[in-house]
N, C-alpha and C positions, 0 to 999 in steps of 0.2 A: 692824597685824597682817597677815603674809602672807597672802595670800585662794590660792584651786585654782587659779585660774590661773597663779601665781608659782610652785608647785609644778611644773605641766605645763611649764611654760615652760623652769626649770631642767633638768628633766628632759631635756627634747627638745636644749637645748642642750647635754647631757652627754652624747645618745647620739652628737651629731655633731663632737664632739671627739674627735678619733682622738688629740691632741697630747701627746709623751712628758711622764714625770714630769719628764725631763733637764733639756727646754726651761723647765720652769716651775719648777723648783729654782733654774735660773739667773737667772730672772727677779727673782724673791725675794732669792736673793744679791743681786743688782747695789741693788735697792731696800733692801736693810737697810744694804748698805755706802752707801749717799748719804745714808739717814737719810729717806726719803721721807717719812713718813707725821706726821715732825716740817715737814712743810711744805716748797717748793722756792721758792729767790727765782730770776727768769726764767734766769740765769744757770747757777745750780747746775738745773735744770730742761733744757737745751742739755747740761749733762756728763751726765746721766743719757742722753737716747735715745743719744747715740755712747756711749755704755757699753753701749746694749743692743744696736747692730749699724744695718746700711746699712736694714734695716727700719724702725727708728721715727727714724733720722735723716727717712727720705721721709716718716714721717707729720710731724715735725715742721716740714718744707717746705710740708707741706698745709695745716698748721694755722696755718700764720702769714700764709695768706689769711681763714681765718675769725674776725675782731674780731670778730665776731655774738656768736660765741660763750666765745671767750678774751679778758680784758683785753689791753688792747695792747702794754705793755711787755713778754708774754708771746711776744706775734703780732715784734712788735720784733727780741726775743728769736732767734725759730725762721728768721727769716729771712737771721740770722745762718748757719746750717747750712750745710755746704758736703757737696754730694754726693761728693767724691771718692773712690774707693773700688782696691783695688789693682787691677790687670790682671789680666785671665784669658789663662792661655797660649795660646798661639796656636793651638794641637791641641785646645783646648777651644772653642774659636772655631769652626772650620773644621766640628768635627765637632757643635755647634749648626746652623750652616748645611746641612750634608749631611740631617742627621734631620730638619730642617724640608721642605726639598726635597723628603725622600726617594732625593736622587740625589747624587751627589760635588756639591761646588762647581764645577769643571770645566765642566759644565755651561752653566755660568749666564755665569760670570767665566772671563777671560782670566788675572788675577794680582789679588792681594791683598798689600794690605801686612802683615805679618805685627806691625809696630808701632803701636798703636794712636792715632788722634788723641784721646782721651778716653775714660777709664772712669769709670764711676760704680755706685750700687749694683745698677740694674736693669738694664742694659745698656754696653754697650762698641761706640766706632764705629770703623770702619774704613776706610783709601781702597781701592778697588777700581779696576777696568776693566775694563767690558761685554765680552763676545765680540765683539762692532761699531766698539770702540775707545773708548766714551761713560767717560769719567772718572765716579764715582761714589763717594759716600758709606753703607756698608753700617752698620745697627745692629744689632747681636745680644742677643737677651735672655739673663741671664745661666742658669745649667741649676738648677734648682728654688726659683727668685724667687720667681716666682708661688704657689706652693705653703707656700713661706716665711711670707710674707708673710699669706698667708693664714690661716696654723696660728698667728700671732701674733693677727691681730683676732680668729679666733675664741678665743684663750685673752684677750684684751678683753671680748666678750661672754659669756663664761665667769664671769668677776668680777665683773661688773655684774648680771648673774642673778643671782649667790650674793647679793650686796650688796644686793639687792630684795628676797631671801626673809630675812633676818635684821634689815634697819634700817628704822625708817619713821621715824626722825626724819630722815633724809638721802634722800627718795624724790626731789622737785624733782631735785637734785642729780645723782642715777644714774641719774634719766631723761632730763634733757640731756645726759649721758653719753653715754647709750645712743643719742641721735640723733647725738651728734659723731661715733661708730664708726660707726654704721653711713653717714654721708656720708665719713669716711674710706674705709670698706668699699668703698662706690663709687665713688670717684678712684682709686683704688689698682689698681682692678680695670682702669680705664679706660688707668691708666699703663702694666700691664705687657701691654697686649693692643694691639699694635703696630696692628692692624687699625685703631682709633679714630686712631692719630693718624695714620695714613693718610689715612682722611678729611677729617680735620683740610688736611692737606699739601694734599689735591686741591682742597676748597672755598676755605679760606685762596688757595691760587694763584689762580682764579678769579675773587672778589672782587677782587684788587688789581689785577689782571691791567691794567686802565685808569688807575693809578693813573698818571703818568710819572714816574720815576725809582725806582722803588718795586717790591720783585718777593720773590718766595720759593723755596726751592727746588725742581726741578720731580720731583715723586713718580714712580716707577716700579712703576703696583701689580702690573704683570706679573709682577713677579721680588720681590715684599712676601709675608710671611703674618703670623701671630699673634708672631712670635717672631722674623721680620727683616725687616727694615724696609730699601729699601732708595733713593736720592732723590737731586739731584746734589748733586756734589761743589761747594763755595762755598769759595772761596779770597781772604779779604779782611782787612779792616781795620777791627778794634775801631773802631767809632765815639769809642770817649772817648778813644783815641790820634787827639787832634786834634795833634801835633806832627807825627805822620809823615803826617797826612791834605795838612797844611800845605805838607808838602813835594811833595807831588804835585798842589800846586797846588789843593786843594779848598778852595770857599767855606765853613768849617763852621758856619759861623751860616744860608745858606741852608740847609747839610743838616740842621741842629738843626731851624729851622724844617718844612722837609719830613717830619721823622720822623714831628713833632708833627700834623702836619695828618692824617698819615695814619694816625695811633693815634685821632683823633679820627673820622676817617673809617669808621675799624674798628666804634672803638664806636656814633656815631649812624646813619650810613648804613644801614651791612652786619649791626650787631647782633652779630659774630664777632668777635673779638678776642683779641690776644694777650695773655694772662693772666700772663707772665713777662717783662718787656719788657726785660730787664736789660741793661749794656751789651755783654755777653758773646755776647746774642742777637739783635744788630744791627751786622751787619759791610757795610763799603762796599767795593763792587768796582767800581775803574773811575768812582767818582763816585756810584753806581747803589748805594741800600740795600735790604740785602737782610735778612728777617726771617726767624731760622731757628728750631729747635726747637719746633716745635709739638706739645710735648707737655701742657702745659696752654693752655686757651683759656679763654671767657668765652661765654657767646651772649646772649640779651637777646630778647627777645621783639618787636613792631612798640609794644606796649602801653608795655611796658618801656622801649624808649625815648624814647619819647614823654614819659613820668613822667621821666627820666632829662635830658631836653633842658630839661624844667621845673625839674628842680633845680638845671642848672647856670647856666639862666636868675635862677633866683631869689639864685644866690648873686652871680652879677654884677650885680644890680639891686639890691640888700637887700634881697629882699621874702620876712620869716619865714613869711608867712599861704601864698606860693605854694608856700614851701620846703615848709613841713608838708601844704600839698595834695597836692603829688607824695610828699613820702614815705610816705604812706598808701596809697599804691594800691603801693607796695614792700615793702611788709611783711606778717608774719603776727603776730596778737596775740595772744600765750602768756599777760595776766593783764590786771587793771586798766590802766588807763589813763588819766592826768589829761591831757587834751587843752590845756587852759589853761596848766598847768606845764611844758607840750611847747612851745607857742607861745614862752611869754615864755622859755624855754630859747634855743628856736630865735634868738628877739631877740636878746638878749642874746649870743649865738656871733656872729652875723651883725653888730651892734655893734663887735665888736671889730675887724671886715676894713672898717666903714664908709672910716673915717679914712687906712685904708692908700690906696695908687695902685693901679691893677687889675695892673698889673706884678709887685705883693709881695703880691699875695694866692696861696695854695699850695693850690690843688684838692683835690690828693691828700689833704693834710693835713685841708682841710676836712671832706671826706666820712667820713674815718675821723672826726673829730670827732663828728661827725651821726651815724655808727652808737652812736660809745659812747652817744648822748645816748637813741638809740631804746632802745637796751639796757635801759638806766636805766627806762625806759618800757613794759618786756613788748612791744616790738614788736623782732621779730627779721625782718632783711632776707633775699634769698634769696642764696644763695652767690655768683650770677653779679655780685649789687651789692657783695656785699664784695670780693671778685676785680678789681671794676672800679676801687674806692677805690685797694685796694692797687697795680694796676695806675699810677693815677696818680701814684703816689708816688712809684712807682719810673721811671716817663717822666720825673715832673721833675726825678726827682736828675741824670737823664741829661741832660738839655735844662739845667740849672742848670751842671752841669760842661763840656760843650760852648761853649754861648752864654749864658751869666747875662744878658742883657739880653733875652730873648725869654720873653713873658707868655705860659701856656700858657692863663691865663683868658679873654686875650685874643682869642687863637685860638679857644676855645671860643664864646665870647661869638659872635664872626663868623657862626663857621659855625650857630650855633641860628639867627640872625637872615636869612642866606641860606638855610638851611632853611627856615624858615617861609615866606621870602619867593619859593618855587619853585610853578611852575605845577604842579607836581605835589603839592604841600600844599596850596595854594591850594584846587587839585579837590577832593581831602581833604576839606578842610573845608567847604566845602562841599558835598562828598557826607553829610560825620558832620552839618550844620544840617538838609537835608532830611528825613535818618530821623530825627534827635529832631524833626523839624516833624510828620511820619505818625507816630511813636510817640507826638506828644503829641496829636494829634488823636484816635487810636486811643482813647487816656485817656483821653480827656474824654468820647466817645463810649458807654466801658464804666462811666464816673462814675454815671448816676442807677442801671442794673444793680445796680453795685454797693453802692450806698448802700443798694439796696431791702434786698440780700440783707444787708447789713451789720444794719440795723434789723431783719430777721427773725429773726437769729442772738443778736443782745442779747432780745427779747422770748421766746424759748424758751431762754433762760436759758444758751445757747452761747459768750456774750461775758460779757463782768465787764468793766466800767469803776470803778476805783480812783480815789477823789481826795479831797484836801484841798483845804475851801476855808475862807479867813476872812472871815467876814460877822460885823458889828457887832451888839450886841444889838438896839438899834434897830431897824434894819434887818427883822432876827428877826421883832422884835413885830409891824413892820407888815403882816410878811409872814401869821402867824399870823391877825391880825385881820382879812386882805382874805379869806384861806381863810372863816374864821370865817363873813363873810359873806355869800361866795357860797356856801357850803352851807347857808346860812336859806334865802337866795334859791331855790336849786334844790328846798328843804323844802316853800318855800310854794307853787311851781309845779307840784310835784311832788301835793302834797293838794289843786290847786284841779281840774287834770286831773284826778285821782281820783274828786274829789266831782261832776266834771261827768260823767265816767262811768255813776256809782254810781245819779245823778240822772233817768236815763234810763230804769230797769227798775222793779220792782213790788217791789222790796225793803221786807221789813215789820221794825220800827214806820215809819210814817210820820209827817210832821208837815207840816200841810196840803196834802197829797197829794204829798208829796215823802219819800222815804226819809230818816229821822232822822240815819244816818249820814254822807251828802252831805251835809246840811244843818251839821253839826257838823264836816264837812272844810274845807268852803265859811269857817266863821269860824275856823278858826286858821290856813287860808291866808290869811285878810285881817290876823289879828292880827299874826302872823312877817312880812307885807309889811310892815308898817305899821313894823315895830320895825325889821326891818332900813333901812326907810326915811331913819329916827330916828337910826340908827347909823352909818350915810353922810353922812346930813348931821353929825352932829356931828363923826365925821372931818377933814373937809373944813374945819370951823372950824379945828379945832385947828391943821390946815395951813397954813390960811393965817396964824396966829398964831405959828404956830412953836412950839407946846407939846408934851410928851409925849406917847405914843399911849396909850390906855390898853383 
């Protein structure tokens, strides 16, 4: 049943949809002509967003990083998508550039090529040249993308509200929904705000910057805002045209190799990475590769990779128990979880690459495996880990087309093992033994503290301890019988103190100058000894005999 909150909620989202009936007429058309709601195989699912516009093509480029969340033949699927989108006239170009400025282009550029080197649906690039003479590469955002785009996820968020306040048998379902939009919400916003992959450009340079043979283009934030972008200009050679590489005399099995070290480098070192690695987006100049388009990345945390160098450690070693260690500290747990069925999962994948050579084991492939398996498991990974799976997939198709004889596990395997093996990990860890040595000491120090307040907290009835246990009837009896008589015991010790008491004052009746009632405590303390006496020993026999208790 919808609760107030699902009411407020649609609400507020209905006041901030400004979005015409037009657009969502359309919507509906393109959906009743696919037959949507009769279900989409991955396929017909690709002809629907290019039916709906350059809009949910870009979402379905996003979404075919997130296996987290979509099956993969889906993710498969969307990766198939090609941005290509018509050209914007060149007067629509210029006068983007002018309105960003604020000034003519003139200004800025010397000349601009009026023919563009690629359009797509959020932006269009351009060759230019500086007033200084610097060759350059300008991006222009296209004139109301952002807005576009926008006025689509929110008509997403629109339907997903309605869909909460009317069904509760499908809530799971429009509530992962509702988290899938709103992380598209957030890439989307990231894509068409040129400013982000500015940083991107500047840090990206940076990091590689020591790399040798290895470099990106170099950003110009001077003459950049929200809506152009503007970096140099890179004139080179498709990596996977290794014929024409061939001819100019390049090693491409070194450069294959090279690529791979330094995608590896991206992700364990630096934690930054390029999220798109395609061969489109690794052009050779001169020998020298260069990484371009940094419009999606990856980042990764120190923590992150850490868990990260363990999983790919584990998948080179076969070891499922290390696999499943690191993958937990990657994930968030959205339901149950059978930790056992996770393992012998894990085994059982990692089984299958034992037998292989580390040559023909496929990283990329593996990891996407490993996500579908958490899925399966209510453990959803964070975007930067699915990104990085996909990431590899698509290095190794590149590195397989290139050079097929170059193990990218291999490579990995090296470099976790020179990692660990660096004076700088070393310290590490040895910094990380010293504080768990002072945080365990700390512990142990706060243990009896604690234990007291623990014991104070169960006796004022603050704690409940729950438990089953199974004890033997036997067992039971003997236990009852020892109670049994230590409470004679404490009976008769209890009335001989009494009567020694009692025995002491002028209490009347007497009986021979002794209070009557002492005197009559005084013999059924002796009797209750005597009997419990009688009852211990005959215990005892029966022990030693091995007979029932009774």
């Amino acid at each position: 049943m919808a609760t107030f909150q699902d009411f407020v909620k649609l609400a507020k989202i209905s006041m901030q949809d400004k979005t015409s009936h037009k657009r969502m007429n359309e919507i509906l058309r393109i959906m009743h002509q696919y037959h949507v709601l009769a279900g989409l195989t991955p396929e017909r699912a690709v002809e629907v967003l290019q039916a709906l516009g350059p809009t949910y093509v870009k979402i379905g480029q996003l979404a075919s990083n997130r296996s987290d969340l979509l099956p993969k033949e889906y993710c498969d699927a969307f990766e198939k998508l090609r941005d290509d989108a018509d050209p914007m006239p060149f007067a629509t170009v210029v006068e983007q550039i002018d309105k960003a400025y604020g000034a003519s282009w003139h200004t800025v550029f010397a000349s601009i090529d009026p023919n563009p080197l690629g359009a797509a649906s959020i932006a269009q690039v351009h060759k230019a040249v500086l007033l200084d003479g610097t060759v350059v590469a300008v991006k222009v955002r296209r004139p109301g993308v952002a807005e576009s785009m926008a006025e689509d996820i929110m008509l997403m968020k629109h339907l997903i509200a309605t869909g909460e306040l009317v069904s509760n048998s499908h809530r799971d379902i429009l509530l992962s929904l509702e988290g899938f939009v709103e992380e598209i919400e957030r890439t989307t916003a990231n894509e068409v705000n040129f400013t982000i992959e500015l940083n991107n450009l500047v840090r990206f340079h940076k990091e590689i910057e020591t790399e040798e043979g290895v470099t990106s283009p170099v950003p110009y934030p001077a003459y950049s805002t929200d809506s152009v972008l503007v970096m140099e200009f890179v004139q080179g050679i498709e990596i996977s045209d290794t014929a024409k590489l061939r001819e100019q005399g390049v090693d491409v099995e070194a450069l294959a190799r090279r690529v791979c070290q330094s995608y590896v480098t991206q992700v364990l070192d630096n934690g930054f990475f390029h999220a798109d690695p395609h061969p489109g987006n690794i052009l050779v100049r001169k020998g020298e590769v260069v990484w371009i388009d940094l419009g999606m990345v990856g980042s990764l945390t120190a923590s992150e990779r850490m868990l990260v160098g363990k999983v790919f450690t584990a998948v080179a070693t076969n070891s499922a128990y290390l696999l499943m260690q690191a993958l937990t500290g990657l994930v968030h747990v959205v339901g149950p979880v059978d930790h056992g069925a996770l393992l012998d999962d894990l085994a059982r994948l990692l089984s299958e690459y034992s037998t292989a050579e580390m040559k023909d084991i496929n990283v990329g492939i593996v990891l996407t495996e490993v996500v579908e398996l958490l899925r399966s498991q209510n453990m959803v990974v964070t975007s930067s880990v699915t990104m990085l799976a996909r990431g590899f997939v698509t290095i190794e198709g590149v590195i397989a087309q290139v050079a097929p004889s170059i193990s990218v596990i291999e490579i990995v395997s090296k470099h976790v093992i020179a990692q660990q093996g660096s004076p700088k990990n070393i310290a590490q860890r040895m910094v990380d033994l010293a504080i768990a040595g002072t945080e365990s000491a700390e512990a142990l120090a706060k243990l009896p503290t604690q234990l007291s307040n623990t014991l104070e907290m169960i006796d004022r009835g603050q704690i409940k301890v729950n438990g089953d246990v199974d004890v033997s009837s036997r067992v039971l009896a003997t236990v009852y019988a020892s109670v049994g008589r230590l409470s004679l015991a404490l009976l008769s010790a209890g009335l001989f103190l009494g009567s020694s008491i009692l025995c002491t004052t002028s209490m009347q009746p007497q009986f021979l100058g002794v209070p009557l009632l002492g005197v009559l405590g005084y013999l059924g303390a002796f009797v209750l000894g005597v009997y419990t006496i009688v009852r211990i020993m005959a215990s005892r026999h029966r022990l030693l005999n091995n007979e029932e208790p009774r």
